[in-house]
N, C-alpha and C positions, 0 to 999 in steps of 0.2 A: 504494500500500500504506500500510497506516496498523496501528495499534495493533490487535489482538484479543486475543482469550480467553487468559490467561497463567493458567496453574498457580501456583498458590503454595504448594503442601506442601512443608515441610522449607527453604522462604526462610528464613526468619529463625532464627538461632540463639544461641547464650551467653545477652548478657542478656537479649534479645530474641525466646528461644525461645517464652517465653509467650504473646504478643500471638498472634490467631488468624489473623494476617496476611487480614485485610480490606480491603477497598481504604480505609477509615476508616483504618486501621493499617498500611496501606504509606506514606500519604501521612502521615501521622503521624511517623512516624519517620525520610521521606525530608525533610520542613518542620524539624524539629529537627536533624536531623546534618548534613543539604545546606543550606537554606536559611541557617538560622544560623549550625550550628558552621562548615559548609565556608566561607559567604562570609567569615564573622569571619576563619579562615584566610587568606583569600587577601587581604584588606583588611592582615592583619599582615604576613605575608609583603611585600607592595606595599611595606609600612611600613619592612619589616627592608633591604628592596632601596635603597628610594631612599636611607636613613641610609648605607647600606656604602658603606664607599670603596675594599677589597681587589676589583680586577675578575675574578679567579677565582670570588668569591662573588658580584660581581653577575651573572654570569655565571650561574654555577646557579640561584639564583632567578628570575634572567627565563626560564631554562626551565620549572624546576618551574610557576612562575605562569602560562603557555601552556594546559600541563594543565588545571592546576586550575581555571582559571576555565571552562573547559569541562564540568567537574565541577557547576560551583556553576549553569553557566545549564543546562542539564539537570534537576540538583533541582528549580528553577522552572520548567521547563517540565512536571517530570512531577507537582509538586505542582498548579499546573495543568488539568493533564488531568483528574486523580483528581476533582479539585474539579467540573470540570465535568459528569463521568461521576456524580459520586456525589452531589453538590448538599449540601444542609445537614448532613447526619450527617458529611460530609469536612468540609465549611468549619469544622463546631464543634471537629473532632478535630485541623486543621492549626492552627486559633486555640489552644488548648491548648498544643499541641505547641511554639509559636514562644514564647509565656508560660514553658514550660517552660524552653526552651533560653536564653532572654534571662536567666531567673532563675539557673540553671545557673552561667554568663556570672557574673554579676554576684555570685555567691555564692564565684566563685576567690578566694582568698585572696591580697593583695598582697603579696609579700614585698619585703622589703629588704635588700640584701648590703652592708652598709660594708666599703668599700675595694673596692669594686669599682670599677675605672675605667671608666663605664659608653661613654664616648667609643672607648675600646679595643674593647666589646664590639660598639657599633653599626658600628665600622669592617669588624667578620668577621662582618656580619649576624644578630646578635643585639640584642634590644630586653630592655630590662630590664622588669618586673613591672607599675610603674609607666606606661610606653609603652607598654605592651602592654594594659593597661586605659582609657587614656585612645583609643586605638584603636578598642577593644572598644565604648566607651562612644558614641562617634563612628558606628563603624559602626551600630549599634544605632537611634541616632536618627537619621541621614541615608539609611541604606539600606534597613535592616530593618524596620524601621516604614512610612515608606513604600509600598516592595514590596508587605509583606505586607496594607496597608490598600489598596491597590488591586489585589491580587490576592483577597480574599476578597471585595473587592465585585462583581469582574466574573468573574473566572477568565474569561477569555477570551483572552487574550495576554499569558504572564506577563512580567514586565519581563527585559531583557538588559543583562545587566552586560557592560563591554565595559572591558577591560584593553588601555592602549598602551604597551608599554615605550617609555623616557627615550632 
């Protein structure tokens, strides 16, 4: 059994009512939230874990990240699909889409808290604005660019992220 005819009326809703849910704009907007937002996710997360030294919270984030990364190699694999099913009108709407979300990304505002003891916050797995961009900016060029430069040139087998917890 493999993939067939999926209905799409009434998929997408709030911001995303609009879009006329095309396979151009399923993969669209699975390349921007999955590909990007979710890996950047699970790349900070990774991040927030290995800083923590409270083992109740490393503890929940090695769970949560089990998920997630299962989340994240799904997006690629269904951006993938899409791309191969639907050829150049997907590749131009998922390259858009990754543009979008990279800009997105890089357009968060860094903030700064003085007095924050930010040692204290990485210990209960929180990264501060600044780690969490230099992160961001890591994943972006090590994962995401890559990926997505070898997944628009073949969409044949999209890559797998592969999480080992410490």
């Amino acid at each position: 059994l493999g993939p067939g005819p999926l209905k799409l009326e009434g998929l997408l809703s709030g911001a995303h009512a609009s879009l006329a849910a095309t396979l151009p704009d399923v993969a669209a907007l699975c390349a921007e939230e999955g590909c990007v937002g979710e890996t950047l996710g699970v790349l900070l997360a990774s991040d927030a874990r290995m800083r923590a030294r409270d083992p109740f919270v490393r503890e929940v984030l090695s769970s949560m990240l089990e998920e997630e990364v299962s989340h994240v190699e799904l997006a690629w694999r269904v951006v993938g699909w899409c791309i191969t099913q639907g050829g150049d009108p997907v590749r131009r709407a998922v390259a858009q889409a990754v543009r979008r979300g990279v800009a997105a990304t890089r357009a968060t505002e860094v903030r700064r808290y003085d007095g924050i003891d930010s040692s204290a916050w990485n210990d209960h797995g929180r990264v501060t604005c600044e780690q969490a961009r230099a992160v961001a900016e890591r994943g972006i060029r090590e994962v995401i660019e890559p990926c997505v430069t070898v997944l628009l040139a073949t969409a044949l087998r999209p890559p797998r992220l592969r999480w080992q917890p410490e």
